[in-house]
N, C-alpha and C positions, 0 to 999 in steps of 0.2 A: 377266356370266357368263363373262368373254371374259379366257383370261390371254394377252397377248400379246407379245412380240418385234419390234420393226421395224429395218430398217436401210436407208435412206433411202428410205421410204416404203416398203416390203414387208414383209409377214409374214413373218419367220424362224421363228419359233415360236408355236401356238396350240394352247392348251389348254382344258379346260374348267376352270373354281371349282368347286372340292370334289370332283373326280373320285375318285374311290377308287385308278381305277389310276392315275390322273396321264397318261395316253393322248399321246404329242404326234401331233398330225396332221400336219406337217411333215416331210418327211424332211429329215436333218440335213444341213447346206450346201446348203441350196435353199430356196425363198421361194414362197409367194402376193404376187403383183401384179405379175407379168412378161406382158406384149403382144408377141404379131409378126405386123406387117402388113407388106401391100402393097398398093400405090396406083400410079397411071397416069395423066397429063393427056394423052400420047401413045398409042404403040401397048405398048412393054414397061412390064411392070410394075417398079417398084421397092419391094423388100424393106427394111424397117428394124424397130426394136422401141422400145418405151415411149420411148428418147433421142426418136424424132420427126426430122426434116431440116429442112430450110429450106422449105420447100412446105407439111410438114405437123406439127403440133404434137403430142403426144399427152401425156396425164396419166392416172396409176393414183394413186387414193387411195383409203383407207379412212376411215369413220368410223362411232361405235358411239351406240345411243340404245335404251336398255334393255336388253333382252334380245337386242338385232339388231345387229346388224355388219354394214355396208353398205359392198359395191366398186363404186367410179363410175370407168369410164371415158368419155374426154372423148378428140374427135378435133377438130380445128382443122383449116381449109383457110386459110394464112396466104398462098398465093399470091394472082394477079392473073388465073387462071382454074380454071375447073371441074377438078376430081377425081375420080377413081372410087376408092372403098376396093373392094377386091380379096378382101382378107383381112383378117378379125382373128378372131386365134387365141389361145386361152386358155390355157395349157400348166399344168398341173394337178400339183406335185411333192410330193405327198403321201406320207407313211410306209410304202408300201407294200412293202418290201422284207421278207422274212420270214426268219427265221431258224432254225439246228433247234433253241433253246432255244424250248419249248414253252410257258412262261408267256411269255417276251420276245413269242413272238408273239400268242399269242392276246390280251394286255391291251397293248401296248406296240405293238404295227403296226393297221393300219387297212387295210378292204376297201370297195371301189366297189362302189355300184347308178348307172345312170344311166336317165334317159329322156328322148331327146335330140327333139324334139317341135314346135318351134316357142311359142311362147307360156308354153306349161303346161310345157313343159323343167325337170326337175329333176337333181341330183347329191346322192346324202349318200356319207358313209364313216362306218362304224363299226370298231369292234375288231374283230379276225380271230374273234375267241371267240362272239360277237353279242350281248355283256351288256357294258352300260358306255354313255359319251357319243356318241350319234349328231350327226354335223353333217351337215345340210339346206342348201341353197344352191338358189334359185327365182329366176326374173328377176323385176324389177320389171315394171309392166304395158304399157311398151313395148318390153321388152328378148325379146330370143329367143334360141335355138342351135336349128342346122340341119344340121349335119354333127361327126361324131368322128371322132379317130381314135387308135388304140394303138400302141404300138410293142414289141417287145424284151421283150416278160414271159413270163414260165416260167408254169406254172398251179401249183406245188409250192411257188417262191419270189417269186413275184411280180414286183415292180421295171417293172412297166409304164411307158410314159411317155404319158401319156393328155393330151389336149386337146381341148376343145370351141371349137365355131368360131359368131361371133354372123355373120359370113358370108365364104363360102369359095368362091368364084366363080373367083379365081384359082388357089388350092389345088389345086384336082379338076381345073383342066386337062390334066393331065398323068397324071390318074389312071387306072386300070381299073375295072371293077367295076363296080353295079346300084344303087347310091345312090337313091333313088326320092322325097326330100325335096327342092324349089328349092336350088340353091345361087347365093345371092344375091350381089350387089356393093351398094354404097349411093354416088351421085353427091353429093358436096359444093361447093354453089358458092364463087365465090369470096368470104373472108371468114365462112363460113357455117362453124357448131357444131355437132355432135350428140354425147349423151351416152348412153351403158346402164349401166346399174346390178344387179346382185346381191344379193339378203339374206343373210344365214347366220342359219340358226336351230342352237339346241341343242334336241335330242331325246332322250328315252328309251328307246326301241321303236319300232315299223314305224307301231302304231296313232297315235303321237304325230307322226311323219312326215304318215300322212295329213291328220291335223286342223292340223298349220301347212301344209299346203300349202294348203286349207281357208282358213286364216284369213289366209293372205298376197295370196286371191283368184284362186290357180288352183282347179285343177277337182278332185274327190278321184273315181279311175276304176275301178269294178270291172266287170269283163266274166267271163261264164258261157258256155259250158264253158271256150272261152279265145280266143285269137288266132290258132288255126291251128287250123280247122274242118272238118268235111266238108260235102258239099253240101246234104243231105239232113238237118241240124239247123239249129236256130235260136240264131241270137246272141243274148243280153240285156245290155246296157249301163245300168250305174248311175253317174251321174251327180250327182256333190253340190258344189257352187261358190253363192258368194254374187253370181255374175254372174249376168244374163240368158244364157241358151244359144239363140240367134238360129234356129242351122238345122245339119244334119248332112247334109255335100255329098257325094254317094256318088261314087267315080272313075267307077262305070259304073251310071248311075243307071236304064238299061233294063235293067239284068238285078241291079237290089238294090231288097228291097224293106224299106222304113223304118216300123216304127210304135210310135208314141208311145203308152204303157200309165198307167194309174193309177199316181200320185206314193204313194212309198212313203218316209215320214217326209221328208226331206230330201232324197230322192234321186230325178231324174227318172230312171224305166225309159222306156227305147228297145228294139222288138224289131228284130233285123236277120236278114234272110232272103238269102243270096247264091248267085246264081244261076251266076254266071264264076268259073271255076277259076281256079287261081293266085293271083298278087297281087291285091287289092282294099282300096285306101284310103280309106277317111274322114275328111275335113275335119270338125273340131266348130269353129262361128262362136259367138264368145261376147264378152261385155262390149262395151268398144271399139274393134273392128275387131282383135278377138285371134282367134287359130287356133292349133288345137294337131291334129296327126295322128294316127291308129290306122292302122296298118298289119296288115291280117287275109290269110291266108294257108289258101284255100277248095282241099280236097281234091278227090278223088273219095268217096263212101261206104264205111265203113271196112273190110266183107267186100270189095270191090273191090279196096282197097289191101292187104289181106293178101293173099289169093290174087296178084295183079301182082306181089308182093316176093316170095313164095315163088316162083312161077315165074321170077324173073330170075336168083336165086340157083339153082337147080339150071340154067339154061341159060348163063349166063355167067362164075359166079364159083365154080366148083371146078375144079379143076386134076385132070386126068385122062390125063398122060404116065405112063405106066409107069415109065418110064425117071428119071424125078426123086423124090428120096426122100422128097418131101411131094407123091406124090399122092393123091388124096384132099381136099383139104383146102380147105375155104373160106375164101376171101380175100378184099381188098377191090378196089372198082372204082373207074377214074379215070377221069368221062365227058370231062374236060380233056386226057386223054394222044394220043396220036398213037394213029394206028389200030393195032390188034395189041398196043401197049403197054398195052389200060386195063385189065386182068384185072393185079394184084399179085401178088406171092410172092415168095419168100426170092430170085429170081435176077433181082426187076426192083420192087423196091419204092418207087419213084419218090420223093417225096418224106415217104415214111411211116420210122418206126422199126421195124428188123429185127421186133421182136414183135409188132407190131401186124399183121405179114402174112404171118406165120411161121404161124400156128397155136398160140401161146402165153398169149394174152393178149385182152381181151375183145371186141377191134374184128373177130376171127376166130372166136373162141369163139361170141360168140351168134348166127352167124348159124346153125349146127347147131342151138341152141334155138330160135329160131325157126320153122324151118321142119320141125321136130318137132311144136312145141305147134301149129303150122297145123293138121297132116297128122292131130291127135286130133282138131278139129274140122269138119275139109275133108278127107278122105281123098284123095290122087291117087299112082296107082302107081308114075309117074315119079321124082314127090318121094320114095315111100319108096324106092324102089329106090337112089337119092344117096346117104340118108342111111345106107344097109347098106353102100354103098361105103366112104361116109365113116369108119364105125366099123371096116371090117375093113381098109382101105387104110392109113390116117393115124394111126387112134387106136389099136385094138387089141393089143398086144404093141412100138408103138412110140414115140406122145408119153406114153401111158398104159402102165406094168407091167400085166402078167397076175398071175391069181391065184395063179401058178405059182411067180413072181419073188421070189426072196430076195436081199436085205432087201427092205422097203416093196414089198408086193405091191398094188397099184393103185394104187401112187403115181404121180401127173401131172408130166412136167416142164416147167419153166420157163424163163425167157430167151428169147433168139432161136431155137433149135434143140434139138429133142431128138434128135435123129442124134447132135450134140456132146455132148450129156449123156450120152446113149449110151455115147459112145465115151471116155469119159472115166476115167480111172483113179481118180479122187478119190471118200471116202466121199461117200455121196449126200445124207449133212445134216451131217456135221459140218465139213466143211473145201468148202463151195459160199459163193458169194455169187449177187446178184440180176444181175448185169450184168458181163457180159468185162470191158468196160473196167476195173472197179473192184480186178481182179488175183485170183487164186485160180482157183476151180473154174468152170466153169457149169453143173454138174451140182445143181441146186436143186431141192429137189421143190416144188409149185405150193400155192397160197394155199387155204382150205377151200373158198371161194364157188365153184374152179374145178372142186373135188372133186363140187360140188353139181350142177355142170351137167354133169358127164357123169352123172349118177346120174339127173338130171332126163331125161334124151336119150333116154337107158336105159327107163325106167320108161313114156316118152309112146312108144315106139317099140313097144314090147309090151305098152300097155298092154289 
């Protein structure tokens, strides 16, 4: 099922037999079955890729046996002592670059899901459109991934550069961040082999994903309501694999409680009860000495967390200087910035884009809905008092025309600033664009959905 391309041992090109679109999952000048590792018999590590050095050997090959297409990596310790592998890293150069010819991309480029897990780890891509050749990739029953990581992608054009790591102990040294998976090394004596392996399956749909993952001998996982819980509900986990499922290790096993329910066709039901806030991990032990993670993320109870959000928002995150032409306005918070700097807007917008802190756009916008739809079902005077601020300060007669305003009377503006639209001499729809940069006007009037939330604001405010 497998049309392929190689150039000295790599995939250049792969296709699906009889695709309608002809999809290639490759992007073009780059390859499936590029390696880079690093390994240490001393203190530093040293960097190489699939070439291998004199210490260490390494070999990427494919080969196909029905419907499956199989990638074996192989690590050789050719010295005369023990090794640590450090790293080995997957680099993943698939099609994902998107374009603005609309069929090109939806049938012609390809989109990632992952679920990076240990054991049960999978990868597919399919067409950007979600109709067409899906390809699956499952470790073999000794193989794992424990760490990702992305680089450099737009979320509009994509071009990420994504790789999965079978272990990354040397990697993350260096790194930041709350990784909460092992990041392993593997010791090679000397003279001594180890090899992981890959499948690739072809798929249809999602439902065809699950059953080869299914039949390849991972585990197929549905969880109710989902992975980031409140305290006060119950988790249900279904479980369908042709392994034994040994035991389900809680991180915090005095405050999770585990119970096993009546098998429902194929699938064992787990109920899980979590008592610790925050992170709580689950280890699933299944087959032979295989593991695969759930990572669940236990609230407080959900009138809890409304009311907390609404109060934070009216006490930290509206800007209430006189003296600055977006007062009024809710913004966003950065608990990372230095003291005094976490409160955003148009004169300190740290790593955010002008509209997103401006007041233009939705990471501003909803939080006025928000804590409107609250205040219909939680009345507090404080909040509504904000929110009358909010609409006579910010929005009223200024990102929003009045009734009064000729042309386009309640028209919303757009971009970074409405002070600039304001002020701006250009017709209000005919000679605007969406972004300064792009040359012309900024004077834009704003998209319907934005029309809808201040109508929405409106209506829950009086209602």
């Amino acid at each position: 099922e497998f049309i392929i391309e190689e150039n000295e041992g790599h995939i250049t090109s792969l296709k699906r037999k009889n695709d309608p679109f002809e999809t290639e999952f490759i992007r073009p000048g780059n390859n499936l079955g590029c390696v880079n590792l690093s390994y240490r018999q001393k203190a530093d590590w040293i960097h190489c890729d699939q070439s291998g050095s004199d210490e260490l050997a390494v070999s990427s090959s494919f080969s196909s046996s029905g419907p499956l297409l199989e990638w074996t990596i192989k690590l050789s310790n050719t010295s005369h002592s023990p090794l640590e592998i450090g790293t080995l890293e997957l680099p993943f150069q698939f099609n994902e670059e998107y374009t603005h010819n609309p069929k090109e991309s939806f049938e012609g480029r390809v989109f990632k899901h992952s679920h990076i897990a240990g054991h049960n780890s999978f990868i597919f891509w399919l067409p950007v459109g979600g109709i067409g050749a899906h390809l699956l990739m499952t470790p073999t029953e000794n193989t794992h991934l424990e760490f990702f990581e992305a680089k450099n992608g737009i979320y509009a054009s994509g071009g990420a550069l994504y790789s999965a790591f079978i272990h990354s102990k040397a990697h993350v040294e260096n790194l930041t961040g709350t990784w909460r998976q092992e990041n392993s090394s593997k010791i090679l004596q000397a003279g001594e082999s180890i090899s992981y392996s890959f499948r690739f399956h072809w798929c249809d749909n999602y439902s065809d994903i699950r059953k080869k993952i299914y039949q390849s001998g991972g585990i197929d996982i549905r969880i109710a309501p989902g992975m980031v819980i409140p305290r006060d509900l119950k988790s249900k986990i279904a479980l369908r694999s042709q392994q034994k499922i040994t035991r389900i290790q809680a991180e915090f096993p005095e405050e999770t409680e585990i119970s096993k329910l009546p098998k429902h066709g194929d699938n064992e039901i787990y109920e899980i009860n979590f008592h610790k806030l925050g992170e709580n991990k689950l280890t699933l032990h299944y087959g032979d000495q295989q593991e695969t993670i759930l990572e669940f993320f236990v609230s407080e109870d959900l009138e809890t967390l409304i009311k907390k959000r609404a109060s934070f928002i009216k006490d930290f995150q509206q800007h209430k200087d006189p003296t600055k032409w977006y007062y009024g306005l809710y913004s966003l918070w950065d608990a990372g910035a230095e003291e005094g700097q976490q409160k955003l807007g148009p004169d300190n917008s740290g790593s955010q884009h002008p509209y997103c802190v401006s007041g233009s756009d939705d990471p501003s916008n909803s939080k006025c809905m928000y804590l409107s739809e609250k205040n219909v079902a939680y009345p507090d005077a404080e909040e509504i008092a904000s929110l009358e601020y909010f609409i006579e300060n910010f929005v009223w007669g200024k990102h929003q025309r009045t009734d009064q305003e000729d042309p386009y009377p309640y028209g919303i503006y757009g971009s970074d600033s409405w002070l600039t639209n304001r002020n701006s001499s250009n017709d209000l729809i005919k000679e605007s664009t969406s972004r300064p940069q792009e040359g012309g006007s900024q004077c834009r009037m704003w998209r319907t959905f934005d029309y809808t939330t201040y109508f929405a604001l409106y209506y829950n405010m009086y209602l």
